[in-house]
N, C-alpha and C positions, 0 to 999 in steps of 0.2 A: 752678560751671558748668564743664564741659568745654569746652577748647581744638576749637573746630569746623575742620572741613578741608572743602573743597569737594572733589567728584573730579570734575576737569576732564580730561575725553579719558584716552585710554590709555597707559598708562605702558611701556610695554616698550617699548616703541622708536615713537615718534611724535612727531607735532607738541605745545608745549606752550601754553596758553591763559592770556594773561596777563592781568589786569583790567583793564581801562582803560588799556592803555599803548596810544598809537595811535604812537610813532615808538620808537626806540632808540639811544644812543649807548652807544660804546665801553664794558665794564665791568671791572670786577679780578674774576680769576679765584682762588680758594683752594684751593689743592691739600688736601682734608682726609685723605690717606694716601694711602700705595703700597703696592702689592701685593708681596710681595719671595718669591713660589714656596711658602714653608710655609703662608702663608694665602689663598694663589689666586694666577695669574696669567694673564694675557693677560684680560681680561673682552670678549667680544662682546658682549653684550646691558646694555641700559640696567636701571633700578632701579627697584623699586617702594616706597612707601610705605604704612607703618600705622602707624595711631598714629604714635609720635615714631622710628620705626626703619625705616631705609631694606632692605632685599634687594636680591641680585643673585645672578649665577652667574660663575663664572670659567672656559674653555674646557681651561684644563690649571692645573700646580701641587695644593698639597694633599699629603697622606698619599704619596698612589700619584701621585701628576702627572696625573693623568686628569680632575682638574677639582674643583672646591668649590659650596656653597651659601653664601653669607656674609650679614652684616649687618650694618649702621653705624650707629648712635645719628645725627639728624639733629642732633642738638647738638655734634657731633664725638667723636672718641676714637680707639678701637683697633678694627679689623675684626674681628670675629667668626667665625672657621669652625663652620657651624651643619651640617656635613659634608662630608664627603669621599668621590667614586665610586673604586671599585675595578675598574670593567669587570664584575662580576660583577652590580652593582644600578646597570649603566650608567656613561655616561663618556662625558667631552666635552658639557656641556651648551653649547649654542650660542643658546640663548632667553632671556627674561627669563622670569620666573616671574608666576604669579596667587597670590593670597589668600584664603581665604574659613574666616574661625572664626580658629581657633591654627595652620590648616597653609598650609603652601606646597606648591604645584603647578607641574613643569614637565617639561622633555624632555630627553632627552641625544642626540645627536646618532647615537653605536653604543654598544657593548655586547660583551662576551664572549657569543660565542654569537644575537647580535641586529642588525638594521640599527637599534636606536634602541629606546628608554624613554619612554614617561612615570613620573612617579612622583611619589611627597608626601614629605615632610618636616615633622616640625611647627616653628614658625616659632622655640620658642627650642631651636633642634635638637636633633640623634637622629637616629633610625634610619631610613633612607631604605626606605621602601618603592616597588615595583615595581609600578603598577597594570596596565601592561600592557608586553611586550615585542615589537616589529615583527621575525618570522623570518622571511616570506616578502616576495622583490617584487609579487606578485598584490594582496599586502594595503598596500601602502603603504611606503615605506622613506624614514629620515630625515628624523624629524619637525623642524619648525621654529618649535615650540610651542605655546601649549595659550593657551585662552581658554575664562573658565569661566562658567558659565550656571546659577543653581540647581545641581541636583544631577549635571551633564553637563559635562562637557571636550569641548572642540571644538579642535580645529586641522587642516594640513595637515603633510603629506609631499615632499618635495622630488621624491623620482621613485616610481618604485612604480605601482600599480594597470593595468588592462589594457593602456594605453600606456606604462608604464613613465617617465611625466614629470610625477607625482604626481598626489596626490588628497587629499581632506577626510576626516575621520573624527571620529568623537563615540567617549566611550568614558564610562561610569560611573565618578562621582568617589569613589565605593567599589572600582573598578578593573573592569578584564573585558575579552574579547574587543573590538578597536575593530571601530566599523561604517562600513564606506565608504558613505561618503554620496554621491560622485560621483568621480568619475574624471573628468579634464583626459585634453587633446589637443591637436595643435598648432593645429586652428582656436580651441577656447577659451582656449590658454595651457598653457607647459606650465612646468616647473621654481619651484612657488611657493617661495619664500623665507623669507616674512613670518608671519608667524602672523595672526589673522582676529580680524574685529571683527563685533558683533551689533546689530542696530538691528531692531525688531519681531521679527518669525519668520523674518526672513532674515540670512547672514554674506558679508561682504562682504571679498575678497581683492583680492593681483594675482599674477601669476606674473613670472618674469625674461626669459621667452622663449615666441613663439608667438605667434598671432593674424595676424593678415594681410600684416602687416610683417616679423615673427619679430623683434619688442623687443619683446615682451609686451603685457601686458592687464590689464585690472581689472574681477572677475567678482565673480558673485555666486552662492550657491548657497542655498536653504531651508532652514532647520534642521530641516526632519524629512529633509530628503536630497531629492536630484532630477537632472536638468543642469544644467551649470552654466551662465548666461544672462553671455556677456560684452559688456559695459557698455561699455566702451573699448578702443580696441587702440592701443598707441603705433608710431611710424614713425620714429622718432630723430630729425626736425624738432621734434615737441612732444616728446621725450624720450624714451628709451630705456633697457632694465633697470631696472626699479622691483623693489627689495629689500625695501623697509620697509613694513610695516603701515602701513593707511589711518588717516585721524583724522576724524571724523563732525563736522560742525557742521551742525545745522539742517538742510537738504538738499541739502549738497553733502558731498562726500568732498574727500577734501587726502594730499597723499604727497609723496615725491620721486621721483625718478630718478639714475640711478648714471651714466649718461649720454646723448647725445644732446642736446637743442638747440646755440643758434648754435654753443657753443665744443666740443661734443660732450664737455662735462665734466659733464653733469648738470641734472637742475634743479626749480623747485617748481610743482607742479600742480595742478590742481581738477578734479573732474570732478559731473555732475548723479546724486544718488544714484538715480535713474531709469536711469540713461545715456545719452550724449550725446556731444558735444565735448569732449575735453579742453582745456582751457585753460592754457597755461604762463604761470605767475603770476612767474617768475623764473628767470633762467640764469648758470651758473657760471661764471665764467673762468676758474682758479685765484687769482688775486687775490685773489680775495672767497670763495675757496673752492674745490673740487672736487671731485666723487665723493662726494654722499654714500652710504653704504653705508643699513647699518640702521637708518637715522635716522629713524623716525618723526617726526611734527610735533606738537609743543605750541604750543595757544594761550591766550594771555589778553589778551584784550580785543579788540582787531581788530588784534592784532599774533601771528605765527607765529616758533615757535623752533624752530633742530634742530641738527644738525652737518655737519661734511661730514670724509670722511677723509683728504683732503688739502688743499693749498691755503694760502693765508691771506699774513700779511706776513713769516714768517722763513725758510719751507720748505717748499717746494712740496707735500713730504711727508707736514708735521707737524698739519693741518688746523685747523678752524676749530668756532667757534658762532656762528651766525647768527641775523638776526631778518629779516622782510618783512612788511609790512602785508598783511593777510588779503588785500585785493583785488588782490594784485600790485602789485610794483614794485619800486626798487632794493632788492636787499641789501645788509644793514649786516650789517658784519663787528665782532663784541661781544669777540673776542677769537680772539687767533692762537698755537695751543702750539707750543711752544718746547725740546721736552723734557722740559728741568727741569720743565714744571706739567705734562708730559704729550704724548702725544702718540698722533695716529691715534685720534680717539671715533667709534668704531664705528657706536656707536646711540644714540639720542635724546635726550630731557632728562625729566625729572621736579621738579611743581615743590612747592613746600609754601612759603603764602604768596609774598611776592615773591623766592622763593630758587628757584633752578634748577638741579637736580643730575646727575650724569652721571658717566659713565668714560670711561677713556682704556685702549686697546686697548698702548699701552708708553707709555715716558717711564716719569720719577718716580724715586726713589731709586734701584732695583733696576732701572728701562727694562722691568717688564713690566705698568704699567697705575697707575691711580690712579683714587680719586675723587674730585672736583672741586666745587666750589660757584661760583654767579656771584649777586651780588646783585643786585636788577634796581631802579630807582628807577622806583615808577608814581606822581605826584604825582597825579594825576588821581581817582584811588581815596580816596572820603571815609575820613574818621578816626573820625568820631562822627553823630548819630544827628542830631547840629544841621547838620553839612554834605551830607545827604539833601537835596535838591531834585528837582525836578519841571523836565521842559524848559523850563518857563518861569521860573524860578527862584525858583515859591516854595516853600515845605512842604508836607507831604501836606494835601488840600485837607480833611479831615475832623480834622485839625488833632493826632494821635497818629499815633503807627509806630507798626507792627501785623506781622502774618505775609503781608498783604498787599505793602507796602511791601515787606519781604526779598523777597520774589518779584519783583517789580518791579525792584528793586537787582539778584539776580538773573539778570533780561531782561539788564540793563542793561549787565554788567559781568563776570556769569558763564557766558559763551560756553554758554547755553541751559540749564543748571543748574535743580533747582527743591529747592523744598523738601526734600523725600524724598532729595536726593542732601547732605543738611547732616546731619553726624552727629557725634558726640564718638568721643574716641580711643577705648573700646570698644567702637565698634559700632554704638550706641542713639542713638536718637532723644534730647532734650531731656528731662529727667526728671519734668515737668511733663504730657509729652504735647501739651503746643504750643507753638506758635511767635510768640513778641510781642517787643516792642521791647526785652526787657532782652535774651532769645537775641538781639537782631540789632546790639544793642553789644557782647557777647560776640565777635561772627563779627565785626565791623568792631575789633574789639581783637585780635583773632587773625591777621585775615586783613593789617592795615594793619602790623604788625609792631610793636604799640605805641604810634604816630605818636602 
């Protein structure tokens, strides 16, 4: 039986979704390597998972210093340089990366000759190819990553398109001319940052700047292309400059802000995936935090994790990981870098089982980034198939776990998760074809960490 992984929310930079923890106290952080310039340094962008091997991208360092694609075994070890940009197939990647088969898919920021790349990679690296190069402003300039969909890449452009303050585009994950799908302006938001998320036939962003206020906004646009329809506009009371890609629960959306509320250091917010009010679920003081940047939100269970780039208890500078109960309220502060474990995490967490992983923008041997682990203790999360219960505390009423029941567990625990989203490290479904009580002690033996 294959080691199952749920995918809870997005991993490039977001909120992260933890099972059943409804509160968090203080955790030990493990620095699992430093970046020391030959195998990447400086990393903006958080990491994704497959199978047992984490991705990420570095903004400079490498061959040429113009930036890497790497990989780290989640059991630890040595980083991987799975490539290296020369300016010529792009350079300076500033995004995390998508998955889908053996390759990886992302963006670099410019280029010799380009305001910006997409391109692939296959995942146990080689030769980076070019699917598309951005040479005009008309058409979009400086993408800030890519979000993939079947056989289509979708993201945004920082500025570019007829107002010159970005726009959306799709391009073929075989590569080709990208196609704007909309073009931003200063009433819908302009300078998007974040890369985009897909829920139905629609992708849902923010920009850092514009909307009624000029702190930005958080829009939406259709996947076959259209206007952009913006949803929220912030005012720097509910928050202001929103960097990080949204995270989807149910129907609401969840993000940060880089600044704005009380202490105008930032903060964590909700808004109705309709659109609606924003709601400020929490705000930064530096204490507890400050400025998060690219931090998307991870959640699990009715508790949200992210980071922040400054802040915390040793250095106003050195920032923070944080947790808040999904419905708002205090921030707990899980750990405050210090340097030596790192320092300045850019962007978000990624989690695999109760483990939560991330980079740090410097710190670490060399001071230019590291990757990091936090163990998370959710006791709340069954062990086995006998500590299943029913709100009322007894056993499933028909007296066997079923494929039912995991869906249920699921609801329950796996921030909206369903079957279909439970797969073994390559790929596939259960090799059976379905899903019963031995799969759902496999997934409670995976996911519990052993317990």
């Amino acid at each position: 039986m294959s080691r199952f992984i749920v995918s809870i929310g997005s991993i490039a930079c977001g909120l992260v979704v933890a099972a059943g923890a409804s509160s968090a106290l203080a955790q030990t952080l493990t620095t699992l390597a430093s970046f020391n310039t030959t195998n990447g340094s400086r990393p903006r962008a958080g990491l994704i998972l497959s199978g047992n091997t984490l991705y990420g991208t570095t903004e400079f360092g490498g061959a040429n210093f113009r930036g890497t694609v790497f990989s780290f075994p989640v059991t630890g070890g040595a980083i991987t340089t799975l490539a290296a940009f020369d300016g010529s197939n792009g350079a300076n990647p500033r995004a995390g990366l998508a998955v889908s088969g053996n390759m990886l898919y992302g963006s670099t920021f410019s280029g010799d000759g380009s305001l910006g790349t997409v391109f692939s990679v296959p995942a146990s690296g080689g030769t980076i190819t070019t699917l598309a190069a951005f040479t005009s402003t008309l058409s979009g300039s400086r993408p800030s990553g890519v979000t993939l969909s079947g056989n289509t890449l979708y993201g945004t452009t920082e500025v570019g398109g007829a107002s010159n303050v970005g726009t959306v585009f799709s391009i073929p994950i075989t590569g080709g001319t990208p196609t704007t799908l909309a073009t931003l302006n200063l009433t819908t938001g302009l300078l998007p940052a974040a890369g985009l998320i897909l829920s139905g036939n629609t992708l849902y962003g923010t920009t850092a700047g514009g909307g009624a206020s000029n702190s930005g906004t958080v829009f939406s646009v259709p996947i076959t292309g259209g206007a952009p329809t913006t949803l929220a506009t912030f005012n720097g009371t509910n928050g202001a400059r929103p960097l990080a890609e949204l995270m989807l629960s149910g129907n609401t959306l969840y993000g940060t802000t880089n600044a704005g509320g009380a202490s105008d250091l930032g903060t964590v917010f909700s808004v109705p995936l309709t659109g609606g009010a924003i709601t400020t679920l929490a705000t930064f003081n530096r204490s507890n935090g400050a400025r998060p940047l690219f931090s998307g939100l991870t959640l699990l269970g009715d508790t949200l994790y992210g980071t922040t780039e400054e802040g915390g208890a040793n250095n106003s500078s050195f920032g923070t990981v944080f947790s808040i109960p999904i419905s708002g309220g205090t921030v707990t502060t899980l750990v405050s870098f210090n340097v030596a474990n790192g320092s300045q995490p850019f962007a978000g967490l990624t989690r695999s089982g109760n483990t939560l992983y991330g980079t740090t923008r410097g710190g670490g041997t060399s001071g230019v980034g590291t990757v990091f682990a936090i163990v998370l203790s959710s006791p709340s999360v069954p062990c086995s198939i006998a500590d299943i219960v029913g709100g009322d505390g007894n056993p499933p009423a028909e007296g066997s776990v079923d494929g039912n029941d995991f869906q249920a567990f699921l609801n329950a625990f796996g921030g909206g998760d369903t079957l279909a989203d439970i797969v073994g490290g390559d790929g596939n479904p259960p090799a059976d074809g379905s899903v019963d009580g031995n799969d759902f002690q496999a997934f409670l033996n995976a996911f519990a960490a052993g317990c």
